[in-house]
C-alpha positions in Angstrom: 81.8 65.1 35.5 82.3 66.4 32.1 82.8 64.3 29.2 84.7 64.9 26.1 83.2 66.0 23.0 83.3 64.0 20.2 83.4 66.1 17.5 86.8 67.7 18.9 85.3 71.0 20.3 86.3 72.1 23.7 83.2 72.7 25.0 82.7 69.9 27.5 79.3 68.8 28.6 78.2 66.8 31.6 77.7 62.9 31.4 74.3 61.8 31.3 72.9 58.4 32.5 71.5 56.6 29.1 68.8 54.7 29.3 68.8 51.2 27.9 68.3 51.3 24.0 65.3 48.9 22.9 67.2 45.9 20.0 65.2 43.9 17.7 66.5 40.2 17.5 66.5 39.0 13.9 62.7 36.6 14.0 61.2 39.3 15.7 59.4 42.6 13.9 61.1 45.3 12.8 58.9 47.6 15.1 58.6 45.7 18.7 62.3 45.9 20.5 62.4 42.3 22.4 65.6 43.7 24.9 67.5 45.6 25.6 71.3 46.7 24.4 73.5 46.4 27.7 72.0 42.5 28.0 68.4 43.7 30.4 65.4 42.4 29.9 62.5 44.6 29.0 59.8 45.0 32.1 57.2 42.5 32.3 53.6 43.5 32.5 52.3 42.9 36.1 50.2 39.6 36.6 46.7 40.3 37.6 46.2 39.9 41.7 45.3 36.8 42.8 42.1 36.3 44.8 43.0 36.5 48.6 41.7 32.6 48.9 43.7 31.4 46.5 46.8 33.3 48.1 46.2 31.5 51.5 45.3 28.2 49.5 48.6 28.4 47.9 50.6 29.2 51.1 49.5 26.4 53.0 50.2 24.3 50.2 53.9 25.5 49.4 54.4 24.9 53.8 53.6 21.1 53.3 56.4 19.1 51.3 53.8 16.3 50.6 51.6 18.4 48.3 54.2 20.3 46.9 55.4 16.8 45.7 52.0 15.9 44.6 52.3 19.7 42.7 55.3 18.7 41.5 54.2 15.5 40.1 51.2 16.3 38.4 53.0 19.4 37.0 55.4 17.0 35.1 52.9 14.6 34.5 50.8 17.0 32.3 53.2 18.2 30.2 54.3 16.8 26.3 58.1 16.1 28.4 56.3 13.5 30.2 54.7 12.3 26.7 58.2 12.3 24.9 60.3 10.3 28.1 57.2 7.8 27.8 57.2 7.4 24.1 60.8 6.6 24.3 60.7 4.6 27.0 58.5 2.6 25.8 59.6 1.9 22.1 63.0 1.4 23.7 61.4 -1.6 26.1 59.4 -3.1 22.8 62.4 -3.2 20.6 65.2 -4.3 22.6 64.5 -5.2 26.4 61.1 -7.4 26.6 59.7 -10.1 23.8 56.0 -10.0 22.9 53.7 -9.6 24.4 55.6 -7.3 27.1 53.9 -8.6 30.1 56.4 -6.7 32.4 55.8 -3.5 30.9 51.9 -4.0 31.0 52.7 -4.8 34.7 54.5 -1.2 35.0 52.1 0.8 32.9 49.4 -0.4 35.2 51.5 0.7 38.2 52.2 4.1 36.9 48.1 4.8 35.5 47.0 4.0 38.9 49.6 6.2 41.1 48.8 9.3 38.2 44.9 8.7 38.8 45.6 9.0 42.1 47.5 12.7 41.6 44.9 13.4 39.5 42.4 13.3 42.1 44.6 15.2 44.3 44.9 17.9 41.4 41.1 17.7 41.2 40.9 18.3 45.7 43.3 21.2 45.0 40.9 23.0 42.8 37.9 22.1 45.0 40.0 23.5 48.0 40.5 27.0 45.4 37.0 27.1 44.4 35.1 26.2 47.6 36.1 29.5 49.6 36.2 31.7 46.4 32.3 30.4 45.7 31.7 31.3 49.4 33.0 35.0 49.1 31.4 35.7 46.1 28.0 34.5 47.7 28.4 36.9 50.1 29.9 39.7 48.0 26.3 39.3 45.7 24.5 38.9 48.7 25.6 42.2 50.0 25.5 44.4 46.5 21.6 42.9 46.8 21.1 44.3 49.7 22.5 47.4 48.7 20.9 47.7 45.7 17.1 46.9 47.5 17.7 49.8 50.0 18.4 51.9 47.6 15.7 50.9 44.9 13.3 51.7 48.0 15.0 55.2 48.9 14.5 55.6 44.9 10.6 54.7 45.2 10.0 57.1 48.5 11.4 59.9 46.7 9.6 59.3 43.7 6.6 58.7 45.9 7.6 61.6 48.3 8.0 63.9 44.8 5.1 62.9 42.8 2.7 64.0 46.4 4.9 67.7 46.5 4.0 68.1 42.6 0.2 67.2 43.1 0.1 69.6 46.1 1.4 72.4 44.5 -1.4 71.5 41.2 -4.4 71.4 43.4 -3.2 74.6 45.6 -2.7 76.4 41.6 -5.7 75.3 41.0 
């Protein structure tokens, strides 16, 4: 299809696809586009693979709704949200819901320390779970690279041996 030239010849030349134009957005550098002009997003850099034990790790954990609760929980419960809700919460039960010396809300701040220990300690199996079979692979990947590497440190030595016996041969037969 031919599209119509601008400028008001008639020469007529075919439509081309454009590709998206980079834009800068004002707080960003003059030099580094941050989108693009028809509303796309640049391309993200690909993540780095995951280790094949944490893959399965992760699998089995997103196939039980129990740990992707506990997940969920301790995801929320280390973040500066959770901080901000509690801070909030709190000063709003000081000021206006409990008189000193707030023995309800020590009762419930109790409560809540105990049950996030307790995802804690979850969080903390998780990574043992991770680290376990990743510690186990790496064992064996070393174990093998030393057994690779001695085989061939003693192929190395018998041809040195083997090379240093053909050069004395050939001296004493010169000689």
């Amino acid at each position: 299809m031919a599209t119509p030239d601008p400028t008001g010849s008639s020469d007529a030349r075919p439509a081309e696809q454009e590709a998206p134009r980079p834009t800068r957005h004002a707080d960003g550098p003059a030099d580094q586009p941050t989108g693009f002009s028809d509303g796309g997003q640049a391309p993200q850099p690909k993540s780095q693979p995951h280790h094949p034990v944490v893959v399965a790790k992760q699998a089995q954990r997103a196939a039980d709704l129990q740990l992707r609760i506990a997940d969920g929980i301790t995801a929320f419960a280390g973040s500066m949200q959770f901080v901000y809700i509690h801070v909030a919460l709190f000063a709003i039960w000081m000021l206006f819901i409990e008189p000193r010396p707030w023995p309800m809300l020590t009762l419930i701040v109790s409560l809540e320390a105990i049950f996030l220990s307790t995802f804690v300690m979850i969080g903390q199996n998780r990574q043992a779970d991770f680290q376990q079979p990743k510690a186990d692979h790496a064992f064996n990947e070393q174990e093998l690279e030393l057994k690779t590497s001695t085989q061939l440190t003693r192929q190395f030595q018998t041809l040195t041996t083997e090379l240093h016996n053909r050069l004395l041969d050939k001296a004493a037969r010169r000689s």
